[in-house]
C-alpha positions in Angstrom: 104.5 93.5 105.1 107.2 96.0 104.9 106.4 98.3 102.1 109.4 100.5 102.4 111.6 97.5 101.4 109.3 96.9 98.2 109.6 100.6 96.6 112.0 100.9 93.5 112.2 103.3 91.0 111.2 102.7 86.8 114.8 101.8 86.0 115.0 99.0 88.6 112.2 97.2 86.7 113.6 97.9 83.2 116.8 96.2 84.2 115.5 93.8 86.1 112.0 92.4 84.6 112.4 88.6 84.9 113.7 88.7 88.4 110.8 91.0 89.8 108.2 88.6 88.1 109.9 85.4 89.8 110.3 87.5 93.1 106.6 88.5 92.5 105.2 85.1 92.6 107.6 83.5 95.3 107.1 86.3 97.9 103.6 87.2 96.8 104.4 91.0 98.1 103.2 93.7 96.0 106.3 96.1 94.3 105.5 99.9 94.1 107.6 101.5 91.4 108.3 104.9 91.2 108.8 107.7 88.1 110.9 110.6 89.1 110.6 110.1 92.5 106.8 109.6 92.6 105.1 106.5 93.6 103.5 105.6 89.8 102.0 101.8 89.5 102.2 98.6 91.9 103.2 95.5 90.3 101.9 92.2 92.0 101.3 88.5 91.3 98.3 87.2 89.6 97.3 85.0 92.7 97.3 88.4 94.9 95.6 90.1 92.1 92.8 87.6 91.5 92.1 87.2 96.1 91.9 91.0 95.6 89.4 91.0 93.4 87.6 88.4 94.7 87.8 90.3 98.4 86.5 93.5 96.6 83.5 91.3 95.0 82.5 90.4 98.6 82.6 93.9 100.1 80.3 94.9 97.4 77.8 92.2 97.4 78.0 93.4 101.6 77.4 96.7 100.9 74.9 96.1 99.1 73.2 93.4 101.5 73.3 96.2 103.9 72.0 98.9 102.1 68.7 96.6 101.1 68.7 96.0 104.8 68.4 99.8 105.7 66.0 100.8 103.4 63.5 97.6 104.5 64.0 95.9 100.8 64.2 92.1 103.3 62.1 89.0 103.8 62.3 86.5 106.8 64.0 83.9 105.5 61.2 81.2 106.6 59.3 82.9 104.0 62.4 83.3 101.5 62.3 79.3 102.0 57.9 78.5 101.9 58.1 80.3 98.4 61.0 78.6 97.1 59.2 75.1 98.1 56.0 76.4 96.6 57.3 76.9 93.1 59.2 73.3 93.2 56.1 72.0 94.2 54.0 73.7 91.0 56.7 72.2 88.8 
């Protein structure tokens, strides 16, 4: 993705609104618009938006996994799996 090719400045998108949005879905390529010369907000598709936040869910929940793992908060799973059995089994 070429992002040079997706810059364009406030007055592009005020003139232009529908045609970004249908652009927006069919290329699926994020549009950067700029404010007196400046790089201001990034317009994108809701399908991008929601695999974005979906990506940055993951990375977290990673993160995370791997901070529990350096400060010794883990379990083998064999027992993870014994205890799980155990409580169905009480039920």
């Amino acid at each position: 993705m070429k992002l040079s090719s997706q810059i364009k400045p406030i007055s592009f998108l005020k003139a232009h609104a529908a045609e970004i949005v249908r652009k927006l879905g069919e290329q699926r390529e994020p549009l950067i618009i700029t404010q007196n010369g400046e790089a201001k907000v990034v317009i994108q598709d809701i399908a991008s938006y929601e695999q974005t936040q979906e990506t940055l869910a993951m990375l977290k929940i990673l993160a995370l996994g791997n901070r529990q793992i350096e400060e010794g908060k883990v379990q083998p799973a064999a027992d993870v799996v014994n205890r799980i059995r155990q409580s169905r089994q009480a039920r």
